[in-house]
N, C-alpha and C positions, 0 to 999 in steps of 0.2 A: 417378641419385644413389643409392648405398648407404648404408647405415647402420649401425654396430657397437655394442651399449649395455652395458655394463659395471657389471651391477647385482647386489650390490651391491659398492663396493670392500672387497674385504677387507683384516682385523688393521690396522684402525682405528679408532678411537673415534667411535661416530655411525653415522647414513646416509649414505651418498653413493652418487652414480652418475659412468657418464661417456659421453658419447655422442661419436662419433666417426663425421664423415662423411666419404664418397669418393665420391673422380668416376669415373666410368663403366669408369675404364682400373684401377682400383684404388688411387689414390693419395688421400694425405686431402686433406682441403681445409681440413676447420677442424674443432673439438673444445671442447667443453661440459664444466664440470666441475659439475654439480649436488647442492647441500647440498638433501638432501629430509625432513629436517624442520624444524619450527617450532616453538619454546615463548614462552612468553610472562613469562617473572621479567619483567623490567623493568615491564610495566602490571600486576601481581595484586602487585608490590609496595609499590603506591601505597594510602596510607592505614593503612599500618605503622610504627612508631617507628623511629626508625635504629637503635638499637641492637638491634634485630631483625633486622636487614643481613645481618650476617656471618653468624649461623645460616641464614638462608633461602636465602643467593646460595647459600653451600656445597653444597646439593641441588642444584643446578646441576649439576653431575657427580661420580661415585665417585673419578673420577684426581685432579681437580685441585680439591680441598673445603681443599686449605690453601692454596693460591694466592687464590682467591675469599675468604677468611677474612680473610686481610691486606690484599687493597685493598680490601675494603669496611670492617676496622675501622681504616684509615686513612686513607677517605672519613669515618670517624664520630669520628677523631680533630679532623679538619680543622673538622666541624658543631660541636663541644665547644671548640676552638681551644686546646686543652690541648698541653702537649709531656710526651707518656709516662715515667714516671722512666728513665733511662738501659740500665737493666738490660730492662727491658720490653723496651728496643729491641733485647738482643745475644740477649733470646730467643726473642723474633719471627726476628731473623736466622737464628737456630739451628734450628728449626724449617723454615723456607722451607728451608734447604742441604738440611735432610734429606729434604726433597720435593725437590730437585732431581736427588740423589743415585736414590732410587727410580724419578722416572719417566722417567726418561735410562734407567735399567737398562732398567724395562720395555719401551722404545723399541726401544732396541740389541738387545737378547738374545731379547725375546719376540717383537716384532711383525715386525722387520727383520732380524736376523740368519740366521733360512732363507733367506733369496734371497742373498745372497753366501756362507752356509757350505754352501746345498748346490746353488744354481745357480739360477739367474732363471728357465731351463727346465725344473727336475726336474721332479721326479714330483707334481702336483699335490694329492694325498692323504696325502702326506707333507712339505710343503715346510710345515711348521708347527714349532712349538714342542716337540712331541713330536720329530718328525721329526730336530730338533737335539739333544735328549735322546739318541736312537738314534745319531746320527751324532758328533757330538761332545761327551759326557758332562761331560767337563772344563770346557768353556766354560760348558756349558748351568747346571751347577754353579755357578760363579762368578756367574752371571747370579741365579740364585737366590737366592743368601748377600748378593751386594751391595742386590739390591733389598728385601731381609731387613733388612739393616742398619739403613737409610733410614727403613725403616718402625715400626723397634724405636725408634730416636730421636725419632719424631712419636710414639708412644704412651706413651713413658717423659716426655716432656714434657709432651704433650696428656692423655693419661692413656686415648684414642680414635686408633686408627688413620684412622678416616675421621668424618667430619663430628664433629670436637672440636668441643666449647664451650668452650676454653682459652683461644681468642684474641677479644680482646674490645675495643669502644672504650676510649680509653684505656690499654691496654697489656694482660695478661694477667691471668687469673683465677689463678696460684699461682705460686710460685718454684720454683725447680729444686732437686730433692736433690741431695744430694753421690753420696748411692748411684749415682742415675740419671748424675748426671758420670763417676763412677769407671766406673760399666758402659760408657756410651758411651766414654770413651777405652780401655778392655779391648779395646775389639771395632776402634778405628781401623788399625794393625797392619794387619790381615787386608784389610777392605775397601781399604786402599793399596796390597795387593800386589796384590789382582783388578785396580785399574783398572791399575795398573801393566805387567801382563800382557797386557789384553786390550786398552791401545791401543799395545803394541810388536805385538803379533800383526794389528790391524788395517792398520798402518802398513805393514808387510811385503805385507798382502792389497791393500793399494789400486795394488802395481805389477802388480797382473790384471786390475784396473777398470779401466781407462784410457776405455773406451767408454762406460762409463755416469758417467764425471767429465764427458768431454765434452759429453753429450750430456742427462744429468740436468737441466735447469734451467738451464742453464749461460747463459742471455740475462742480459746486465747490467742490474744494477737500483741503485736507493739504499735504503741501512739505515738501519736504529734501532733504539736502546738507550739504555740510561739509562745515566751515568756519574760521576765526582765533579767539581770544579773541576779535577783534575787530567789528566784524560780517561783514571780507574783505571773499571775493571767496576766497576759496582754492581748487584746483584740485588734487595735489597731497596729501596732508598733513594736516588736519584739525580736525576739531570736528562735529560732528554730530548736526545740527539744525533741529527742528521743525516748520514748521508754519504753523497754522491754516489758513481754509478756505477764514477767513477775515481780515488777516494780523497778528494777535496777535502770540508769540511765544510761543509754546507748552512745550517746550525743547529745553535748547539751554547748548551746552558744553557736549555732551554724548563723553565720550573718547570710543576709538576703541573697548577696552579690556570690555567695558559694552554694546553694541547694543544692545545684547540679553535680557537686562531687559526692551526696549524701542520696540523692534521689535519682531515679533509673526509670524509663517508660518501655513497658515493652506492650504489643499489640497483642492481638487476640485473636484465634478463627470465627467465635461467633459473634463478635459484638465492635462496632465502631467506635466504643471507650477506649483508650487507652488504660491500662494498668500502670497503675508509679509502684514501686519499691522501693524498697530502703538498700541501697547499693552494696551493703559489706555483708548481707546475708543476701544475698542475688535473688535473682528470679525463678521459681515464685515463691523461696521461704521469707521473702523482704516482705510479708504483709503485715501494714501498720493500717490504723485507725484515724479519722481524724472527725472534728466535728463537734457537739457537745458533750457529745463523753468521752470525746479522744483527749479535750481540753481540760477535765475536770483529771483525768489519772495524769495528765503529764504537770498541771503547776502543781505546787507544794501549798499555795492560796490564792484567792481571786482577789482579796485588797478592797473588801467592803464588809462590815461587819454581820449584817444579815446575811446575806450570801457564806459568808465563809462560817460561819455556823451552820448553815444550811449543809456545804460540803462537809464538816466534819460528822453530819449525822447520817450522808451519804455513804462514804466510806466504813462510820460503824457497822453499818447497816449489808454493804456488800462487798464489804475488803477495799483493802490499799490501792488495788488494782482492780476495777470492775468491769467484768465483759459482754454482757448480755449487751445485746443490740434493743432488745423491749427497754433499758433504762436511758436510753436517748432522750425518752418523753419527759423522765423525772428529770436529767438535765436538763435539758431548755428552761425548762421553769426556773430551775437556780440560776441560769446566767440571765432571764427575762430579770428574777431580783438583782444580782448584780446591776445588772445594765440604769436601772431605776436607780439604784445607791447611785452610781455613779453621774448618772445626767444630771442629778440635786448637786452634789458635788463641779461638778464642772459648771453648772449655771450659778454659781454662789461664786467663785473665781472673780476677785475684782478686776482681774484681767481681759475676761470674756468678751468686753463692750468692746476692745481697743478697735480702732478703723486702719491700722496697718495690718493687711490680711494676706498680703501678693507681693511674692519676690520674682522679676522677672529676669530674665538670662537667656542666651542661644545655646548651642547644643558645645557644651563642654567636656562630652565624653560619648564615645560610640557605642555605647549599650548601657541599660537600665534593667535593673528589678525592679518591683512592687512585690509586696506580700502584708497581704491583711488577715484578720481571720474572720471570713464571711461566715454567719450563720450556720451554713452547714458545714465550716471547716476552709481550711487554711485554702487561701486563694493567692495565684502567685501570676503574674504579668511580668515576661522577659523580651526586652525588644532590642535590636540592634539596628544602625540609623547609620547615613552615608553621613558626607559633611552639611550637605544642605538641610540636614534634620528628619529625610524620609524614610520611615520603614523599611528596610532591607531584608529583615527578617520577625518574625514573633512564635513567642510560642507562650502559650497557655497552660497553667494546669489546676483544675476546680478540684472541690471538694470531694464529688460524685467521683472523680475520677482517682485519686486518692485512696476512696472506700471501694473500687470496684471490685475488688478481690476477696472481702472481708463481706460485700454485700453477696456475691457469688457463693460463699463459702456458709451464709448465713440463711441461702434459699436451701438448700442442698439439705441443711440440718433440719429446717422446719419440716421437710417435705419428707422426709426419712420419718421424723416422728411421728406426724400429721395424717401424712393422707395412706389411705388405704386405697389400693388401686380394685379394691372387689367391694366395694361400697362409697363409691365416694360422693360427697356432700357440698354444696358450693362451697359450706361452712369452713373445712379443710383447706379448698381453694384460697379462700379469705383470708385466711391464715399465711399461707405463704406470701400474697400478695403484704400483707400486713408489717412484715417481715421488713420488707424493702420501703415500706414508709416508712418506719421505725427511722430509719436516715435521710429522711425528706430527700431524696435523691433532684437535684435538678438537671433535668437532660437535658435540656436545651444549653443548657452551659459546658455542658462536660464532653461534647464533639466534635474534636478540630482537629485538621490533619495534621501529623507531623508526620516527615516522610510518605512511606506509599503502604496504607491504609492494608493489612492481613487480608486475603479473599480466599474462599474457601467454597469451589462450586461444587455438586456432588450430582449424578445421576442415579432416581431411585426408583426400581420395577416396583409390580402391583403389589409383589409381598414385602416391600422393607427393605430388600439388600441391595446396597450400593453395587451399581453395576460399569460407573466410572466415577474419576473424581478429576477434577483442577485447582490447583493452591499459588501460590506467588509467595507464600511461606512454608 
């Protein structure tokens, strides 16, 4: 038996590894996708107010401090049992768009776009970011200005690019100038012509992909997303949908306050993710999808007319139901235009300007949800709180950790097709690594204890064979 370990993956957020093993003849046999490290928010936030939530989750991570911001001040909405004045709620939206707008850019253009603009095989010292700067300026450009954008709109409202104190239980700590409106619609224009461009440009690249659509992730699984009564995208706001592998819907309308009778975590021996499942097909046939292709097969439309053009040419193109993990790329770009329709939209609202922003309230119930759909997928904040308001208990569950079984199941496919254990190529390597971009995975988000964490020690002689073990599972 061989072994290949793929440490660390690179132009991802977080640690991770990937061990890969083969039998004798060179061929795999099976593959480990390891989150290696651990943090601890969920227990060191116990015995904090909730309205300390949103500020604390947000150091959770640099990427995604607005996503963590809205489902925990909507877990603290839920403790207060307050309903936020109206406008609160379209500048929360506005906000969230603008984070989805940036870290879709980041995704596309920074961390993913060297392996298909300059080849899965280049030159390993240049298949980066610069590397795309050198080679094609123009995109690299675009990729810059739009995540520019994104970010110009989370600090004209927030007033902080990264971990604001803007978003708050109850709704927002200020109102939106007119300035900061006029400026952001100055600048829509331009960011609609980038995305414009660079998902006809993608569209045209993906008839050279063909091998890594097939072969990307491409095992059928069930999705989730949140969506309206109507089964329109909702990002901010919605209900929980299911859908099966082959289109049918599993569940559809799971309110916030119920996940946990639809969703299951169970641990893992090699990895400090948690796995979720979809509970009524147990563990581990419950593996669903989430993200932006988990989002594009579960609504029925996204509720912008570019965009949802956009998804009907999606779906002609690769069925009702689409699996491939390589086409995460092509989504993000559809919801990057969605998110654009909709900011023109929500900043033309003659309601936007109003200056009632904040309802406040003490704690009117002993446990809260939140659930948003961050960037990379459905992000859900649960807390339970004594009478004085303090955390008693939380738990967490991100995007990454959602997909971890679907990402698991998607290393495993690459690396069966891919690599050759009697000639191998970083090239190969890259590929698998590649893999797990495909769903911009954030680790640093997707690590928290719940209960006492799978361990799995093993003693190994000089040749390979385990010669003790110790497990707690």
């Amino acid at each position: 038996m061989k072994r290949i370990t793929i440490e660390p993956v690179s132009r991802i957020e977080g640690h991770a590894k990937i061990t890969i093993h083969l039998d004798d003849d060179g061929h795999v046999v099976n593959t480990e996708f390891h989150v290696t490290q651990v943090r601890g928010f969920e227990k060191f936030t116990e015995g904090h107010p909730f309205y300390e939530m949103p500020g604390i989750t947000a150091r959770i991570c640099g990427i995604c401090p607005v996503s963590h911001l809205l489902a925990s001040a909507k877990a603290g909405d839920a403790i207060m049992a307050v309903r936020i004045p109206p406008v609160a709620r379209k500048l929360r939206e506005l906000v969230h768009l603008a984070q989805i707008v940036q870290s879709h850019a980041l995704s596309f253009f920074y961390l993913s776009s060297p392996d298909f603009l300059l080849g899965m095989e280049s030159e390993a010292a240049s298949r980066n970011v610069l590397g795309v700067i050198a080679a094609h300026p123009e995109i690299a450009r675009d990729g810059i200005e739009l995540r520019k954008f994104g970010l110009l709109i989370i600090e004209g409202l927030a007033q902080e690019r990264v971990h604001p104190s803007w978003i708050v239980p109850g709704g927002v700590a200020a109102p939106l100038s007119s300035a900061t409106r006029d400026r952001i619609l100055c600048g829509l224009p331009a960011a609609k012509d980038i995305a414009d461009r660079t998902i006809r440009f993608f569209k045209r690249a993906l008839d050279h992909l063909k091998e890594e659509i097939d072969y990307f992730g491409s095992i059928p699984t069930a999705y989730a997303g949140l969506v309206d009564e109507k089964g329109t995208l909702q990002l901010y706001d919605g209900f929980l949908r299911f859908r099966s592998s082959d289109g049918e819907i599993c569940k559809d309308q799971v309110r916030s306050e119920d996940y946990s009778q639809w969703i299951g975590e169970a641990s893992l021996r090699d990895s400090y993710l948690k796995a979720p499942f979809f509970k009524p097909l147990g563990y581990p046939a419950g593996i669903y999808r989430v993200g932006p292709l988990g989002r594009l097969n579960v609504a029925d439309q996204l509720g912008t007319p570019t965009a949802d053009a956009e998804l009907q040419d999606f779906h002609q193109r690769f069925g009702a139901v689409a699996h491939s993990a390589f086409l995460y790329h092509y989504a993000r770009l559809i919801e990057i235009t969605h998110a654009l329709e909709k900011i023109e939209t929500l900043l033309q609202d003659a309601q936007i300007l109003d200056t009632h922003v904040r309802a406040t309230a003490g704690v009117n119930a002993p446990e809260g949800v939140g659930i948003i759909e961050a960037p990379r997928g459905t992000l859900i904040h649960h807390y339970k709180v004594n009478e004085e308001g303090a955390i008693t208990w939380a738990n967490l569950i991100v995007a990454t950790g959602h997909n971890n079984l679907a990402i698991g199941q998607s290393v495993k496919q690459v690396s069966e097709h891919f690599v050759d254990g009697n000639k191998l190529t970083e090239g190969m390597l890259n590929r698998v690594c590649a893999v797990v971009r495909a769903y911009d995975p954030c680790l640093s988000c997707s690590t928290h204890a719940f209960g006492v964490p799978a361990i799995a020690l093993q003693l190994v002689d000089a040749k390979g064979q385990v010669v003790d073990q110790l497990s707690n599972c």
